[in-house]
C-alpha positions as CSV (number, residue, x, y, z in Angstrom):
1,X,5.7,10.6,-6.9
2,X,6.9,7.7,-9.2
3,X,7.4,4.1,-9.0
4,X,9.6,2.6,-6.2
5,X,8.6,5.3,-4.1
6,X,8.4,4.4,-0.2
7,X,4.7,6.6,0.9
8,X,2.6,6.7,3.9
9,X,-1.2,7.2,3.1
10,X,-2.2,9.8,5.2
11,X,-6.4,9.9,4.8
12,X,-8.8,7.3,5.8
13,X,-11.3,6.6,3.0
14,X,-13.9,3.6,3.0
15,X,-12.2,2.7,0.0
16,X,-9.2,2.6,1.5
17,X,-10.9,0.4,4.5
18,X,-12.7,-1.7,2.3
19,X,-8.7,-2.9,0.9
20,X,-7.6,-3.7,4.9
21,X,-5.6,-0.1,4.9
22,X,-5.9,3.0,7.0
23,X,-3.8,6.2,7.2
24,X,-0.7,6.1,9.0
25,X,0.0,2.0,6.6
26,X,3.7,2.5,4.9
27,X,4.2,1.0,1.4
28,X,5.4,1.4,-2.0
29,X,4.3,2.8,-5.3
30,X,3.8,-0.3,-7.9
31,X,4.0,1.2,-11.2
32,X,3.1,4.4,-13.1
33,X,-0.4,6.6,-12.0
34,X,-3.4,5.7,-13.9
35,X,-6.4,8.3,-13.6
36,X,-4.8,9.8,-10.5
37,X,-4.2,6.8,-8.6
38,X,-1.2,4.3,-7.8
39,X,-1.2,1.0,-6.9
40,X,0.4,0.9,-3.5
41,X,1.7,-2.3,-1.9
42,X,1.3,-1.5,2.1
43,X,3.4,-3.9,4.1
44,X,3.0,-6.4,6.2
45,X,4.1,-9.6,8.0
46,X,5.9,-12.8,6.3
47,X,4.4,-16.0,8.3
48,X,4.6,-19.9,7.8
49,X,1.3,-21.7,7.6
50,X,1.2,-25.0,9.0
51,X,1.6,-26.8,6.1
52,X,4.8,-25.0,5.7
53,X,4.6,-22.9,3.1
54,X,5.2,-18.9,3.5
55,X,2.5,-16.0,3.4
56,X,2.6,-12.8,3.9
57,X,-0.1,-10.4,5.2
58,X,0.9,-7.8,2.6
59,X,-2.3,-5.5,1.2
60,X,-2.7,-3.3,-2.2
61,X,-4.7,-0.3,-2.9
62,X,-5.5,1.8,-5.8
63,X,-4.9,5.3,-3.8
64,X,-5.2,8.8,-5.0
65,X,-2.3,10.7,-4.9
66,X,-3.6,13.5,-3.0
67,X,-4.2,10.6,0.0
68,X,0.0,9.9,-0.3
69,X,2.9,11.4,1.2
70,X,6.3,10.3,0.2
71,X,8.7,8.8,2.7
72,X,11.4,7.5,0.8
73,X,13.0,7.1,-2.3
């Protein structure tokens, strides 16, 4: 695995839960692993608030990469 990568995590973990993300949530690898984890971006939804300005429902974890299965490159 290495940065860029496109991953689906593929084990619940409260700590996992406790970041809004649950096995089966599709993202991609943010930099290199520190003491076995990545930062994963999971996706989400773009939106406009009502005052206008855009959001986005995106979510990050720290996961281990044992909890990670690559989906793309």
């Amino acid at each position: 695995m290495k940065e860029y990568d496109r991953v689906r995590l593929i084990r619940d973990k409260s700590e996992y839960a406790e970041a809004g993300v649950k096995a089966g949530d599709e993202g991609i690898i943010l930099g290199p692993k520190k003491l076995g984890y990545f930062l994963v971006i999971f996706d989400g939804e773009i939106y406009q608030d009502k005052n206008g300005t855009y959001c986005t429902t995106e979510k990050d974890a720290a996961v281990l990469e044992e909890d990670l299965e690559v989906i793309g490159e």
